[in-house]
C-alpha positions in Angstrom: -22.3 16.0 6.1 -19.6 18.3 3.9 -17.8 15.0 4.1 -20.0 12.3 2.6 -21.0 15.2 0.0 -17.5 15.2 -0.8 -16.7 11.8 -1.2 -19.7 10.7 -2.9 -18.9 13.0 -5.5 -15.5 11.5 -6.0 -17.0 8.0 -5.7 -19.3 9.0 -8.6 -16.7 10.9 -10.6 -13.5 9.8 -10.0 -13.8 6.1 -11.6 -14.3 8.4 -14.8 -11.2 10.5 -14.4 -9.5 7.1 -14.0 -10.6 5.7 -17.2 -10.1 8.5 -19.1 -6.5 8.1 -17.7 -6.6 4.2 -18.1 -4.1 3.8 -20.8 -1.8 6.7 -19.2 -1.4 4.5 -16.1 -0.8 1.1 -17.9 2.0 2.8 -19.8 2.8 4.0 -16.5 3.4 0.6 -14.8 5.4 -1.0 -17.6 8.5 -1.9 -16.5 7.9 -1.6 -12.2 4.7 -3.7 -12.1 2.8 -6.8 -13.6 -1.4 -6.2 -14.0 -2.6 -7.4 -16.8 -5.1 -10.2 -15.7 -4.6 -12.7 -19.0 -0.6 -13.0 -17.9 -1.3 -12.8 -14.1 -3.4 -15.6 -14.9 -0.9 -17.8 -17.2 1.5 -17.1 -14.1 -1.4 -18.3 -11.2 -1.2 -21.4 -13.3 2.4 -21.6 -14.5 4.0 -22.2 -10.6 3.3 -18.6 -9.3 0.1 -19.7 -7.2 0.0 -18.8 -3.3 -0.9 -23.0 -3.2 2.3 -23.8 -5.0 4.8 -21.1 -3.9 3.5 -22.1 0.0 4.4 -25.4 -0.6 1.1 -27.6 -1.1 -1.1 -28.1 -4.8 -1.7 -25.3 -6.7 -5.8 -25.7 -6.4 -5.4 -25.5 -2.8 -8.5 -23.8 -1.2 -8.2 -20.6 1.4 -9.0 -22.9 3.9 -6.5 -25.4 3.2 -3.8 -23.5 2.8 -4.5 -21.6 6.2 -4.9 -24.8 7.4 -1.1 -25.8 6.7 1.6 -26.0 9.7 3.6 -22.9 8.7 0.3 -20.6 8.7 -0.7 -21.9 12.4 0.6 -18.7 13.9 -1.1 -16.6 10.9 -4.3 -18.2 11.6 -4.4 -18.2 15.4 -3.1 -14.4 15.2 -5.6 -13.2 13.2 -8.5 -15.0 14.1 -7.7 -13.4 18.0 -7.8 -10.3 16.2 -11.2 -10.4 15.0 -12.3 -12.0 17.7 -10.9 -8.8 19.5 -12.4 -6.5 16.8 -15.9 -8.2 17.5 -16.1 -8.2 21.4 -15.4 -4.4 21.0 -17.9 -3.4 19.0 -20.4 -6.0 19.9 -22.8 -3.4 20.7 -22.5 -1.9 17.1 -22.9 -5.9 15.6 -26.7 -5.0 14.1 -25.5 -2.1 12.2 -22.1 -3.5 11.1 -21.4 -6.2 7.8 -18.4 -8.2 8.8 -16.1 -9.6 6.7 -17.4 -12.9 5.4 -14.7 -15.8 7.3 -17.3 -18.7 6.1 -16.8 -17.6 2.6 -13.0 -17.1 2.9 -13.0 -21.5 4.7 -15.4 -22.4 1.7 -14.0 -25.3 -0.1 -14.8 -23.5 -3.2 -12.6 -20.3 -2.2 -9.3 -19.7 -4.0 -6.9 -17.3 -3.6 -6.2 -15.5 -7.0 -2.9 -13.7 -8.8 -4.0 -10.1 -9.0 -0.3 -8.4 -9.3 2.9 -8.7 -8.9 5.2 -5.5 -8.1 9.1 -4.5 -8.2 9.9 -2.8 -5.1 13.7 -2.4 -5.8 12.9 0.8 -4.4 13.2 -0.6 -0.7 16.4 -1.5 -0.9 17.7 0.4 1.5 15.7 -1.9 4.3 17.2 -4.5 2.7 20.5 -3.6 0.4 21.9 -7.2 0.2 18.5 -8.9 -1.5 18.5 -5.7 -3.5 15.2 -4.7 -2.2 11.8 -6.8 -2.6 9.5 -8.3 -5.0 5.7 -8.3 -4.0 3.0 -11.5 -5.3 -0.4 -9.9 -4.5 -3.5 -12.3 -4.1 -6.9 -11.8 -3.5 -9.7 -13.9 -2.4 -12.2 -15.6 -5.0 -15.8 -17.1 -3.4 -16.6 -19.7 -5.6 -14.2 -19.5 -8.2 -15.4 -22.7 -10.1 -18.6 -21.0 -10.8 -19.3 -21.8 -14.4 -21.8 -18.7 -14.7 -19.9 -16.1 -16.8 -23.1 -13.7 -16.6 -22.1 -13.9 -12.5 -18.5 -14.1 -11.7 -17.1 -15.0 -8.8 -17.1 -12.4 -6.0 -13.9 -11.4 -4.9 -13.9 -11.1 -1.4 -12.6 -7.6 0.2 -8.6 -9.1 1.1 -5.3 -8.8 0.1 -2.9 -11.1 0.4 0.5 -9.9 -0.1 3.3 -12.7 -0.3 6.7 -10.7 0.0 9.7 -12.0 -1.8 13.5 -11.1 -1.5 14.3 -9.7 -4.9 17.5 -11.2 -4.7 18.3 -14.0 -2.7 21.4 -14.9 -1.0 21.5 -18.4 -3.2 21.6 -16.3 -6.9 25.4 -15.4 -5.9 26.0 -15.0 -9.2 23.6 -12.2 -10.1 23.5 -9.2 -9.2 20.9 -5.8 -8.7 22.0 -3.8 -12.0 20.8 -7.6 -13.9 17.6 -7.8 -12.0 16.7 -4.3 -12.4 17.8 -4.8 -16.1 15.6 -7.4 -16.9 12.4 -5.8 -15.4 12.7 -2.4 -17.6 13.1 -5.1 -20.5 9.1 -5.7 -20.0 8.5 -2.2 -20.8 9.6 -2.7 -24.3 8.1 -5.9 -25.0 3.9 -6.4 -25.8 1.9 -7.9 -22.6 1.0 -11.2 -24.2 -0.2 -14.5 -22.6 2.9 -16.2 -24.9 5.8 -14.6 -22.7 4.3 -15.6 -19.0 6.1 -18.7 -19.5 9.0 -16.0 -20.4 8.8 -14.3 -17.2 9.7 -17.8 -15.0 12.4 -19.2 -16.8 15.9 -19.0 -16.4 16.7 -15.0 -17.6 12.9 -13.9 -17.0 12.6 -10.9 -14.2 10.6 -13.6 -12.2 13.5 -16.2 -12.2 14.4 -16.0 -8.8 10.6 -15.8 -7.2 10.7 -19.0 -5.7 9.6 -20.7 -1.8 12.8 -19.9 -0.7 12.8 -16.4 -1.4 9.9 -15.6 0.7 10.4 -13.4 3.7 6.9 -12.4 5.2 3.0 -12.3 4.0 1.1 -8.9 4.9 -2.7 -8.8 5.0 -5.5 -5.9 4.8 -8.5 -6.9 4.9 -12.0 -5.1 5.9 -12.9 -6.4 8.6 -16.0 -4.3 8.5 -18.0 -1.8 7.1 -21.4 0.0 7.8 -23.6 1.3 5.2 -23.6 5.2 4.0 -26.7 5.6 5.5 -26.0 4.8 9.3 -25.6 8.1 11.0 -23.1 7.2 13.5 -20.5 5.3 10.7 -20.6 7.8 7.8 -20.0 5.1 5.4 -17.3 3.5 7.2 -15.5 0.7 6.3 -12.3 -0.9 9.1 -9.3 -2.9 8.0 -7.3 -5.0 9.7 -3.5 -4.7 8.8 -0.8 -7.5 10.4 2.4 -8.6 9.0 4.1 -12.6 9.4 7.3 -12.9 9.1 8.6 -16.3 7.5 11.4 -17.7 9.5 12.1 -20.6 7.1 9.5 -22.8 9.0 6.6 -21.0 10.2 4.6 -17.1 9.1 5.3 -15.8 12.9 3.5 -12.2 13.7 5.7 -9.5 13.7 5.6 -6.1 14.1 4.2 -3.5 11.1 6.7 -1.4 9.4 6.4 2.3 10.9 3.3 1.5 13.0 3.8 3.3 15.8 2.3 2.3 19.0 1.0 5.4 20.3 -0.9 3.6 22.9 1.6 1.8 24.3 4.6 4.3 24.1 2.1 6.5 26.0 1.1 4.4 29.0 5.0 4.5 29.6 7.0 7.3 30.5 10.5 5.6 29.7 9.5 3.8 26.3 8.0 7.5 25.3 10.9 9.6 26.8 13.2 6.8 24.8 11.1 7.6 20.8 11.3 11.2 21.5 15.1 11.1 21.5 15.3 8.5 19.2 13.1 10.4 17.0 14.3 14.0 16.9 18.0 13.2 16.6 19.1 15.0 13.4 20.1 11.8 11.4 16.5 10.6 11.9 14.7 13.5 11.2 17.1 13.8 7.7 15.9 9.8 7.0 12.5 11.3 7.4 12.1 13.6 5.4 13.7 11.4 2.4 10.9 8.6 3.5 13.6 6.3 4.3 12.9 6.0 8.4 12.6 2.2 9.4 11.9 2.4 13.3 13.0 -0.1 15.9 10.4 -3.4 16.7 10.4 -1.6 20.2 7.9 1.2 19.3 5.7 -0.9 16.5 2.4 -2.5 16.8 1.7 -5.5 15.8 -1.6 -5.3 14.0 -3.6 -2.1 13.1 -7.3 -1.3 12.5 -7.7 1.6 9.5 -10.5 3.5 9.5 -11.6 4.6 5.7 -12.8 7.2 5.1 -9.8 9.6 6.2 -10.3 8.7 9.9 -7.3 7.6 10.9 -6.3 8.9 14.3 -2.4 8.3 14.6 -1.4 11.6 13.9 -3.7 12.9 16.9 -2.4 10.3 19.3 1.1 10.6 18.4 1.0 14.7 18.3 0.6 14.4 22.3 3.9 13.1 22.3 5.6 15.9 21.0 5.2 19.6 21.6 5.5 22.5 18.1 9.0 23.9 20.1 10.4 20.0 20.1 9.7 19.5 16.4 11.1 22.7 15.3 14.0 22.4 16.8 14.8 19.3 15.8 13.8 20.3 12.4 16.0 23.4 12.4 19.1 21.5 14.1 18.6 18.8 11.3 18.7 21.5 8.5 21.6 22.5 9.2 23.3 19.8 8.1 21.8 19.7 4.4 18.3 21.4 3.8 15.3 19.4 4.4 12.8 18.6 1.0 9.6 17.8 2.9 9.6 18.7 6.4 9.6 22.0 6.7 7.3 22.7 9.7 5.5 20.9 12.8 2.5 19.8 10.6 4.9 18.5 8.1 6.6 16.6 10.2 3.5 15.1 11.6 1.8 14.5 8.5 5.1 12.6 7.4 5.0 10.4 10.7 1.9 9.5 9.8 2.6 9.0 5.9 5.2 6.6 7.2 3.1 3.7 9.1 1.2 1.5 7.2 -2.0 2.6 8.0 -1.4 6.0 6.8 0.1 5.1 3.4 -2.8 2.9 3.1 -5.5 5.0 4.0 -4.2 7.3 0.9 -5.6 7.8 -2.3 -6.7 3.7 -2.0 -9.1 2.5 -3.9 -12.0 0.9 -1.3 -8.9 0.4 1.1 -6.8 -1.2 -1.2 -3.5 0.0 -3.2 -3.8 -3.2 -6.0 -7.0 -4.7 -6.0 -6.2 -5.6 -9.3 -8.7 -6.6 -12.5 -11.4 -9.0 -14.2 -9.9 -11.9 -15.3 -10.7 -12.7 -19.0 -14.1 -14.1 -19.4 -15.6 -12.7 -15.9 -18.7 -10.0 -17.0 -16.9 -6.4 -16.4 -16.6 -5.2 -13.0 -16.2 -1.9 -11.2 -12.4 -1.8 -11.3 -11.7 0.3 -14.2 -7.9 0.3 -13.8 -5.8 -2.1 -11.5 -4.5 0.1 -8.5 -4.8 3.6 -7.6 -3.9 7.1 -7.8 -1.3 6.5 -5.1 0.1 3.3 -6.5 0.4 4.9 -10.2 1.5 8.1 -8.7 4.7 6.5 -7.6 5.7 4.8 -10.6 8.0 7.1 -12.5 10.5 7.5 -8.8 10.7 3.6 -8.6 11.3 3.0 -12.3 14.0 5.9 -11.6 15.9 3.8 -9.4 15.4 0.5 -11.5 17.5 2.6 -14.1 20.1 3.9 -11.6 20.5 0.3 -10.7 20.9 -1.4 -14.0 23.1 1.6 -15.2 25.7 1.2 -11.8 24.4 4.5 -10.4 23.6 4.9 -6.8 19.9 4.9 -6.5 17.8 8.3 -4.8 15.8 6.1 -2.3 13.9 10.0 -1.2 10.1 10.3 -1.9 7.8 13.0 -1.3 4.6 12.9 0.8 2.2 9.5 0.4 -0.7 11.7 -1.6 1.3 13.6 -3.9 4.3 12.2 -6.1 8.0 13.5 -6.0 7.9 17.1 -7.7 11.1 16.5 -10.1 9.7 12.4 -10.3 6.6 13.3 -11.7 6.9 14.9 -15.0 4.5 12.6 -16.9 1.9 12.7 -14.2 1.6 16.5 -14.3 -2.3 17.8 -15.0 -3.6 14.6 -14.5 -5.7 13.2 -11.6 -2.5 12.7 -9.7 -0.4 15.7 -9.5 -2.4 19.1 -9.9 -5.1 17.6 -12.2 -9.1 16.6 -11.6 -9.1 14.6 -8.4 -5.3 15.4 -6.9 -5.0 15.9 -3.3 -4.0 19.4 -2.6 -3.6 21.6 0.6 -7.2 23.1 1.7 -5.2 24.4 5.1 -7.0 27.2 6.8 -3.1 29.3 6.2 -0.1 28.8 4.2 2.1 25.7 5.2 5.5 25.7 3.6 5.4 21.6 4.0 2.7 22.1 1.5 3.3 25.0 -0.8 3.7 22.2 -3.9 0.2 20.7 -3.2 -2.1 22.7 -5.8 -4.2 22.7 -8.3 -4.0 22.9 -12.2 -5.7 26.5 -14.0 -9.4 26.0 -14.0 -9.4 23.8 -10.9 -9.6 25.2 -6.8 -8.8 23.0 -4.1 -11.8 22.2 -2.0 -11.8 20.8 1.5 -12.6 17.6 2.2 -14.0 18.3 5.7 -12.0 15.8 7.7 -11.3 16.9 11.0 -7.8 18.5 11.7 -7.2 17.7 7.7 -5.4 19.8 5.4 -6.6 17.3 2.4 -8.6 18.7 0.3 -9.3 17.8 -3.5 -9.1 19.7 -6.9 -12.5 20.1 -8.4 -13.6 22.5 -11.5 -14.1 25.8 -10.2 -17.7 27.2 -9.6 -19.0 29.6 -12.7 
């Protein structure tokens, strides 16, 4: 019960403390990220649609474009996986709304530019395409609807088509220029007039083409059961699965970080194998910087989340390791160069955790989603008072840091802090508001003093109050009582 009272008072409040922090978070974004819904629009039109950049008409509908030979193994793949999803809970079917596949194959269905996101940041995954450059689409159920009093509905899905930010062909430019030209946009006004800007030849978006593409990830909710069904809470299940582009086809391929708990645990070498792999000191170091990338051999290849703050990873992967293992890995590790994050076992779980994709996305999202993006012009307001959320903006000011080390020929600082609360010394204009310390922030509500957490508090005037969440040490900042 503590938790629903908890969330529903965020659900009420929190839009507000993002709106009175609306114009913060745009400055924010200038320069890393593309939101604003008039130029998102002029780009969906302009040769940035998923239709065009997929290789078929531009007006194509979702269930065309599924319907093309290179997104066979998408489709398949993820239609198993809901027909998985619904044979397990098939006794729950009469209490549960499933996501809507009729209205994601209606011929009036398009998929819509809602974002588009420099994530330079990654390039130490991949340090030759100098890192990636994210098109985010969402569904639109009947998106020719003339009815401006009733937009369209946009249907609970991301679509996230990842592009190299560099590709191999551009020979002749380089990360410093790319990174250059995106901190450019920070200076210049958002108008419609300099979409057309962004494309051509010298535009940041030059070289986000087909042939850059290297995978398409998907979240989408899968399910959800209303607040007032006693056994759900309000719970809402997304399905997460990652296709890799191999120049022909979008194969399945394993999540980044998502570890298989169930499978490493059913075998006795595969789990002997992580724990080693895991707890060596140069792992535990890329860690705690936030810079791990584990081996296909321990990932899943699809994940269900469970909002809100259900996820069980942590749990199932804590069997694997005992509180002895962890700190001594963690001490051996430290004494090589001190560690910024991990500095106990529930640190270093938490982290593990933080580092698959469920976990990042399961924090501080906004129903489930990091970019759900904005009205278009002319659609009747919605509830979306600010494009992303407090986890997307609260990153910001660390990856616009490296897109200046890169454009000024410094080596970038690829570190990051925990998932829920931005870099200490990266998040100087984010401090008192609702993402570091202010109204809102995550902070530690642990029963005793972690040092992995000693950073997570809460502005004067505010207390940290628990969220409730089994094993958590979440909580949120709220005013304090009188």
């Amino acid at each position: 019960m503590r938790v629903r009272v908890i969330l529903q008072a965020l659900c009420v409040m929190l839009p507000m403390a993002l709106a009175a922090t609306a114009g913060h978070a745009a400055a924010m974004e200038r320069g890393v990220a593309i939101t604003d819904p008039a130029i998102l629009q002029r780009l969906d039109n302009a040769g940035l649609s998923l239709g065009k950049l997929l290789g078929a008409d531009a007006n194509r509908s979702g269930a065309e474009l599924f319907a093309l030979p290179s997104m066979g193994p998408l489709q398949a793949a993820t239609d198993r996986d809901f027909n998985s999803y619904v044979l397990e809970h098939r006794d729950d079917l009469d209490r549960l709304h499933l996501f809507d596949r009729d209205a994601l194959n209606a011929p009036g269905t398009r998929f819509s530019l809602t974002g588009i996101v420099n994530r330079m940041d990654r390039a130490y995954v991949s340090p030759a395409e100098c890192g990636e450059i994210r098109l985010i689409y969402r569904p639109i159920a009947n998106s020719d609807s003339p009815n401006k009093e009733a937009p369209p509905s946009r249907l609970p899905m991301t679509l996230n088509l990842v592009v190299k930010a560099m590709p191999a062909s551009t020979s002749d430019a380089t990360c410093a220029e790319l990174a250059r030209r995106w901190l450019a946009l920070a200076d210049q006004p958002p108008t419609t007039e300099r979409a057309a800007m962004l494309t051509a030849s010298g535009g940041a978006l030059e070289w986000v083409t087909r042939e850059a593409i290297d995978r398409i990830e998907i979240d989408v909710q899968i399910a959800r059961a209303s607040a007032d069904v006693n056994d759900f809470e309000g719970r809402a299940d997304y399905l997460m699965k990652v296709f890799r582009y191999d120049g022909k086809n979008f194969e399945e391929s394993p999540l980044e970080n998502q570890i298989d708990t169930a499978r490493i645990q059913a075998d006795a070498r595969l789990a002997a194998d992580f724990r080693q792999w895991l707890l060596d000191p140069v792992r535990i170091a890329d860690l705690d910087r936030g810079t791990i990338v584990l081996p296909d051999r321990f990932l899943a290849s699809s994940a269900i989340n469970v909002t809100p703050a259900h996820d069980d990873l942590n749990s199932k992967a804590r069997a694997l390791f005992t509180d002895d293992d962890i700190a001594a890995a963690l001490a051996k590790a430290s004494a090589n160069a001190p560690l910024e994050n991990l500095q106990s076992p529930a640190g270093f779980m938490h982290r593990l955790n933080d580092m698959t994709c469920s976990g990042c996305h399961q924090t501080r999202a906004i129903g489930g989603f990091h970019l759900p993006g904005m009205e278009r012009p002319g659609w009747a307001a919605g509830a979306v008072v600010v494009a992303a959320s407090p986890h997307f903006f609260g990153d910001q000011e660390r990856r616009r840091d490296i897109l200046i080390a890169f454009r000024d020929g410094r080596a970038p600082d690829f570190t990051r802090g925990f998932s829920a609360r931005p870099q200490a010394h990266r998040a100087n204009e984010l401090t008192g508001t609702t993402y570091v310390n202010g109204w809102g922030a995550v902070c530690d509500a642990g029963a005793a003093p972690d040092k992995s957490f000693t950073s997570w508090t809460c502005a004067e005037g505010l207390m940290c109050q628990a969220s409730g969440a089994k094993d958590s040490r979440a909580g949120f900042c709220f005013p304090k009582s009188n």
